[in-house]
N, C-alpha and C positions, 0 to 999 in steps of 0.2 A: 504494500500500500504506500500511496507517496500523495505528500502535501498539496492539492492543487496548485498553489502558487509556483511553485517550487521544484527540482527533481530530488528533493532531499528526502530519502525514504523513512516514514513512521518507524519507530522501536514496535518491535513486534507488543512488547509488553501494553503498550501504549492502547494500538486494536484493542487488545484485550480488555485492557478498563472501562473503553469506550463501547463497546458490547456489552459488559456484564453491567453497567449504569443503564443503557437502554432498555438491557431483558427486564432490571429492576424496576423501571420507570414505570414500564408497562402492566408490571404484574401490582403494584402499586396503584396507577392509573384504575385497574381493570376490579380491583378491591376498595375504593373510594366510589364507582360507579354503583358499584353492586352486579359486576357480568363478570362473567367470567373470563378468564386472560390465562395462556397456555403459550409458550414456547418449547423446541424442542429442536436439537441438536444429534439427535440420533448417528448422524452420520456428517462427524463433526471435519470441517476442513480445514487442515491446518500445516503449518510447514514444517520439513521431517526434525529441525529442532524440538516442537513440540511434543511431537510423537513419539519419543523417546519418553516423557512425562511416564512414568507407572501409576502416578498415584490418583485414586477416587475422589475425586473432591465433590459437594455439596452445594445448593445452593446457600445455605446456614455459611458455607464458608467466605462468599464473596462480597460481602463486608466487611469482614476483619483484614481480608486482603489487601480491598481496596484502600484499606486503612492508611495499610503497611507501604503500600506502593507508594500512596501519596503522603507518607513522610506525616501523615495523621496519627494524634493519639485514639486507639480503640476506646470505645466510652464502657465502665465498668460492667455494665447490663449483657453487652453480647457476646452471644453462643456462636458457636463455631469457632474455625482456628484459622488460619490462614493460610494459603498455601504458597507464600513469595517466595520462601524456601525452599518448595517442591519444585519452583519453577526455577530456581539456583544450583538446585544438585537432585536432579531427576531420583538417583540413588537413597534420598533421605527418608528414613524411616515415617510411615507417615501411615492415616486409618486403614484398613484391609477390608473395610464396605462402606456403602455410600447406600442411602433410604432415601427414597420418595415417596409421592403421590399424588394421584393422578384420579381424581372423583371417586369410585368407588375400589380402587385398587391402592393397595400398596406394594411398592416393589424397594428387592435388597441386590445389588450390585456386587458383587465380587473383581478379582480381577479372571477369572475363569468363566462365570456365570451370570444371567439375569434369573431373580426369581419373582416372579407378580403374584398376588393373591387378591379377590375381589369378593368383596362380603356384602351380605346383605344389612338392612338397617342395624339386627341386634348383634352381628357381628358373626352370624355363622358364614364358612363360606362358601360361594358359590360359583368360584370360575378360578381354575391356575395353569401358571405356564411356566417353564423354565426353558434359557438357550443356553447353548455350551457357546462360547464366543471363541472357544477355540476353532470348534469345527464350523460354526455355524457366526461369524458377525454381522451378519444384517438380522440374525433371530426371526429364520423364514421358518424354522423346525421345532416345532416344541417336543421336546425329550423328557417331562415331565414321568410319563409313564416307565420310561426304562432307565430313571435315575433318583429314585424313591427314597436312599440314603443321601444324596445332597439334598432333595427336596425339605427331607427332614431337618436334616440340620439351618441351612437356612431360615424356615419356617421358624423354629427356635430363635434363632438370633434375632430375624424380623421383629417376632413377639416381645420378646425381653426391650429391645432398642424400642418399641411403641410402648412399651408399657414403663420404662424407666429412664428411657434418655441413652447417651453415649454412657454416661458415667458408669 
């Protein structure tokens, strides 16, 4: 990316903040409204610097981030970590799952696996999916059925991180 004025190319880093303020803007925007507001990067494009990245990051994380980047002090209240570090030394120890969700689902990320779970009102469920993202990363194959011991364990971890947090 490069400066209209200019042929002085953007910090990569820079894109990045300037994206993750817009996704915010928006989901922001879309929660003051009262409608709903969804972005999604599934099939994220990015230059083979960042590719090398391992670690899961959150969207909990991208305001402590942006904290860090912009030489801001993080205010005492927020949750998440940041990942300026991850993006410093791809190699740095860092969480080994990443949570969402997405109206009636909940999904746990690994660096191996997606696992979704979708529940009804009082919380039984009713719809799940898992992909190997080794064999499978665009997750066109749900391997749910012949992978019943990650299912599990997952399932687990999901439940616990909904019911108590990272901590």
């Amino acid at each position: 990316m490069k400066h209209q004025a200019s042929e002085e190319k953007i910090p990569e880093v820079e894109g990045i903040v300037a994206v993750a303020c817009g996704v915010q803007h928006l989901h922001l925007t879309a929660t003051a409204m009262g409608v709903a507001g969804y972005w999604s990067s599934r099939k994220a494009i990015c230059s083979d610097q960042l590719r090398q990245h391992s670690g899961l990051v959150e969207s909990i994380d991208l305001y402590p981030t942006l904290c860090k980047l912009s030489g801001l002090k993080s205010p005492d209240h927020l949750q998440g970590n940041s990942f300026a570090g991850l993006m410093k030394d791809p190699q740095a120890e860092w969480k080994t799952t990443a949570v969402g969700r997405f109206q009636k689902g909940d999904t746990i990320r690994t660096r191996g696996f997606r696992f979704t779970e979708y529940s009804d009102a009082v919380g039984t469920q009713t719809a799940a999916m898992l992909y190997d993202h080794a064999a499978d990363p665009d997750e066109d194959v749900n391997v749910l059925e012949s992978r019943q011991q990650i299912v599990s364990e997952l399932t687990k971890q999901l439940h616990r991180i909904k019911a108590n947090g990272r901590n």
